[in-house]
C-alpha positions, -999 to +999 in steps of 0.1 A: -221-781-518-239-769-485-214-755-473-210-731-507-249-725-505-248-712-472-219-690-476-237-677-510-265-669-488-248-652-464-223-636-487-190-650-473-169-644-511-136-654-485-150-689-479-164-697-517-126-684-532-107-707-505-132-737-517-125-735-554-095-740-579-090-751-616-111-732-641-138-717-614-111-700-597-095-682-633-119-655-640-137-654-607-151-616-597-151-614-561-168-582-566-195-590-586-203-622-567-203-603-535-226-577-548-251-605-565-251-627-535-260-596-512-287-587-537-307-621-540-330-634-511-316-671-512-350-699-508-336-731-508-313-758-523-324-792-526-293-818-538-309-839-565-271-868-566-245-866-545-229-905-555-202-916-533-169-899-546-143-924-564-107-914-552-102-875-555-130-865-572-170-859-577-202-846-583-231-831-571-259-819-589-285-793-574-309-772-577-307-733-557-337-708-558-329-676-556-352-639-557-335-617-576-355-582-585-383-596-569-382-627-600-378-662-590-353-681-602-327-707-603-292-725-606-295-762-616-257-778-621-234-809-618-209-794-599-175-814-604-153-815-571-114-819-570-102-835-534-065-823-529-045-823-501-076-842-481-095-811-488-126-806-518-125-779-545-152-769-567-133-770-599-163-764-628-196-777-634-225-778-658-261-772-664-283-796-673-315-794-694-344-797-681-378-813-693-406-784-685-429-815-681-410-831-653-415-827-615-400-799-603-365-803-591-372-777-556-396-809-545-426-786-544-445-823-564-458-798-591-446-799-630-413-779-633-434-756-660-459-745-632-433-741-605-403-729-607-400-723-646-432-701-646-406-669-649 
């Protein structure tokens, strides 16, 4: 999931195509995701679970701040990982609610509703 992040952030499309298959690689836009990840200013990712894989596959969940149009904001997922061939594909994932009352997932030790959700 690093390893995604940082080519997000510095808008290698080659490496995050090679790293996916399944549904996530069907409809994929190269072009659009090139032009959005070259558009954002990318401000951290923190990995909230990462368990130990069972046999080929696993999860991750995280939560990515982006700027986008000088707004704040975010992608929060359980990303689902395929291993195949000794190598791990990002296959799908999905977004999970959030409780605007909770801690803020970025670690800042402030309620998510007066950190990162204030957008």
């Amino acid at each position: 999931m690093r390893s995604r992040y940082t080519a997000y952030s510095q808008t290698d499309i080659n490496y995050i195509m090679k790293t996916m298959c399944g549904k996530a690689a069907e409809n994929y836009d190269v072009d659009n995701a090139r032009a959005w990840a070259s558009s954002v200013k990318w401000l951290g990712l923190t990995i909230i679970d990462a368990p130990i894989a069972s046999g080929n596959s696993g999860t991750v969940t995280f939560f990515a701040r982006f700027c986008d149009a000088g707004i704040n904001q975010y992608i929060y997922e359980k990303s689902n990982f395929e291993k195949i061939n000794g190598v791990w594909f990002y296959v799908d994932g999905v977004a999970p609610k959030i409780n605007r009352n909770e801690d803020c997932l970025c670690g800042s030790g402030r309620k998510f509703k007066r950190c990162c959700d204030m957008n």
